[in-house]
BAKE-23201 format. One record per residue: chain; x, y, z of N, C-alpha, C in turn. Coordinates in nm, 3 decimals. Example, Ala and Ser with C-alpha at 12.3 -4.5 7.8 and 13.67 -1.06 7.14 Angstrom:
2
  chain      n_u      n_v      n_w     ca_u     ca_v     ca_w      c_u      c_v      c_w
      A    1.319   -0.569    0.780    1.230   -0.450    0.780    1.320   -0.330    0.780
      A    1.285   -0.225    0.708    1.367   -0.106    0.714    1.290    0.003    0.787
! end
This chain:
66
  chain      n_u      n_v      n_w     ca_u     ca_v     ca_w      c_u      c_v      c_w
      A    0.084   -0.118    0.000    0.000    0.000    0.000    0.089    0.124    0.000
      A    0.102    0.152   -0.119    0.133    0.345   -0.103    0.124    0.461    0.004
      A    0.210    0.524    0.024    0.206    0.631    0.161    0.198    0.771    0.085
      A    0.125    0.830    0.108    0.163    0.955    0.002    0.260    1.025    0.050
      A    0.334    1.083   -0.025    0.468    1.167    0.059    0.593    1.046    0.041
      A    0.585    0.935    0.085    0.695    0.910    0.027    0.696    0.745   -0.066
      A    0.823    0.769   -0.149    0.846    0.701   -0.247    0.962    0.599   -0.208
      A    0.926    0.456   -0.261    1.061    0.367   -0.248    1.134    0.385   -0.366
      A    1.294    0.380   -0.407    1.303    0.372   -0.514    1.426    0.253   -0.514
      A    1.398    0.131   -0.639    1.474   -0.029   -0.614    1.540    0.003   -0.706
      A    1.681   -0.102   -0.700    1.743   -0.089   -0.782    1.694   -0.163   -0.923
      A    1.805   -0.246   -1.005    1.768   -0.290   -1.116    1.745   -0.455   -1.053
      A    1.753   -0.521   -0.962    1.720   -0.650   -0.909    1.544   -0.612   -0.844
      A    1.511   -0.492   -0.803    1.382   -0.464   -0.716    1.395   -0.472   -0.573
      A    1.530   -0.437   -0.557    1.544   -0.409   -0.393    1.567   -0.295   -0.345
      A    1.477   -0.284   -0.296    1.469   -0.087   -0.218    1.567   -0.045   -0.132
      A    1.643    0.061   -0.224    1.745    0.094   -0.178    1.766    0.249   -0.136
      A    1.631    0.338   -0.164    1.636    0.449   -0.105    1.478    0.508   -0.069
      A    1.473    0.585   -0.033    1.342    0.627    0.014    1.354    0.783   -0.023
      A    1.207    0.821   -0.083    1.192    0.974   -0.073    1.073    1.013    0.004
      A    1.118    1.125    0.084    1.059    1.181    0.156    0.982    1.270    0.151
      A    0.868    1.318    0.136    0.841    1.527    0.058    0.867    1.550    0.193
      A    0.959    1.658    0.230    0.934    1.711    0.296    0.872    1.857    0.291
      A    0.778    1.877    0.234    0.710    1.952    0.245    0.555    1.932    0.318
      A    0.568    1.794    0.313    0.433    1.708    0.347    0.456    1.679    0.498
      A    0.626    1.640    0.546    0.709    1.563    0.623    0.799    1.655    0.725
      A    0.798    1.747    0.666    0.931    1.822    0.707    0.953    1.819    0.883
      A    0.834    1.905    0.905    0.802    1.919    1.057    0.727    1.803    1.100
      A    0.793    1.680    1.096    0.780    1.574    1.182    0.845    1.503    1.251
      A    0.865    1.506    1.409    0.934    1.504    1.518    1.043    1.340    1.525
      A    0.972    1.268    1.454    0.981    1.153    1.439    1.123    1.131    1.357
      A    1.059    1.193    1.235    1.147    1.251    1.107    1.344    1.342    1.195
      A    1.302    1.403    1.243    1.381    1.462    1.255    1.462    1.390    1.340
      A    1.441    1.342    1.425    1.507    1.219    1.561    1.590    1.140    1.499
      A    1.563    1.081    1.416    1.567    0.986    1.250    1.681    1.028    1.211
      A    1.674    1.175    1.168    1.797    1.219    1.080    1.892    1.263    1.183
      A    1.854    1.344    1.312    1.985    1.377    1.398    2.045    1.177    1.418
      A    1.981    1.127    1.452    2.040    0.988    1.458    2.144    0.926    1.393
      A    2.112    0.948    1.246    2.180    0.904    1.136    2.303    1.015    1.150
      A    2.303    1.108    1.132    2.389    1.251    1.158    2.498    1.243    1.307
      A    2.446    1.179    1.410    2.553    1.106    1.478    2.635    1.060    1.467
      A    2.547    0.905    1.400    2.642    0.788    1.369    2.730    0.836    1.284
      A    2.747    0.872    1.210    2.815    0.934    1.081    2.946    1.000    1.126
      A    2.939    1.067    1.217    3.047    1.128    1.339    3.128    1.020    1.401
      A    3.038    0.931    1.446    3.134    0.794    1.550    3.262    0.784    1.493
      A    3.337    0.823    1.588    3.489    0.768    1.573    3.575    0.912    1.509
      A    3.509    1.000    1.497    3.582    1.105    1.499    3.628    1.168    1.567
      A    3.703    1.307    1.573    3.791    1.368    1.648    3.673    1.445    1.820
      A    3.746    1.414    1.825    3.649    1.515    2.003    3.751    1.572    2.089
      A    3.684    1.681    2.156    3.744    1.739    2.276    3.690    1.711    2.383
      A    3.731    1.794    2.482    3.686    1.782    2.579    3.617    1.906    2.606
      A    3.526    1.952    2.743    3.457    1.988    2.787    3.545    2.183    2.778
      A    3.618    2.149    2.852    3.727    2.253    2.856    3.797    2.303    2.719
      A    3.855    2.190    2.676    3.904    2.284    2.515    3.826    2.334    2.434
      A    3.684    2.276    2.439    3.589    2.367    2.355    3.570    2.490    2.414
      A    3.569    2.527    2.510    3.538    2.652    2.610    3.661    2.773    2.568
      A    3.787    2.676    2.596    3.895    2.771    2.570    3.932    2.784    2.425
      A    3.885    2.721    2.327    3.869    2.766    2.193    3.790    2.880    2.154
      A    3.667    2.840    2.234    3.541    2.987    2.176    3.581    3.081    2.253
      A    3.642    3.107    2.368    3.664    3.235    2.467    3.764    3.272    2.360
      A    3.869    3.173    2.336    3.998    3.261    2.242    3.923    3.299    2.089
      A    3.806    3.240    2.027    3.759    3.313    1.891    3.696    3.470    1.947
      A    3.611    3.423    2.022    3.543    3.561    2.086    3.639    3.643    2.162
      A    3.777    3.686    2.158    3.893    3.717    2.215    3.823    3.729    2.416
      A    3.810    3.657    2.455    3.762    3.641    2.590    3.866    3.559    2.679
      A    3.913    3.665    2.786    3.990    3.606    2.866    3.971    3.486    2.972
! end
């Protein structure tokens, strides 16, 4: 059964390999968005980090703050 708003799209075997979304239909949905900060995480894992403090003393030194 069809969802309006979004679309599967398969490859050349018929296995669904992406999804479209309208977000115009979608956009502001809480669900939706949880979804993508999620994915937008993972995507990060295993990258560089600071700590609590060097971020602090980075932005005081952009904002020239002693």
């Amino acid at each position: 059964m069809p969802i309006a708003g979004i679309k599967y799209e398969k490859n050349v075997r018929g296995v669904a390999t992406h999804v479209r979304i309208d977000l115009k239909r979608y956009g502001n949905n809480e669900i939706l968005e949880d979804f993508l900060d999620g994915m937008e995480a993972e995507s990060l894992r295993g990258g560089e980090t600071i700590t609590l403090d060097e971020l602090i003393q980075k932005q005081n030194k952009k904002r020239h703050i002693k």
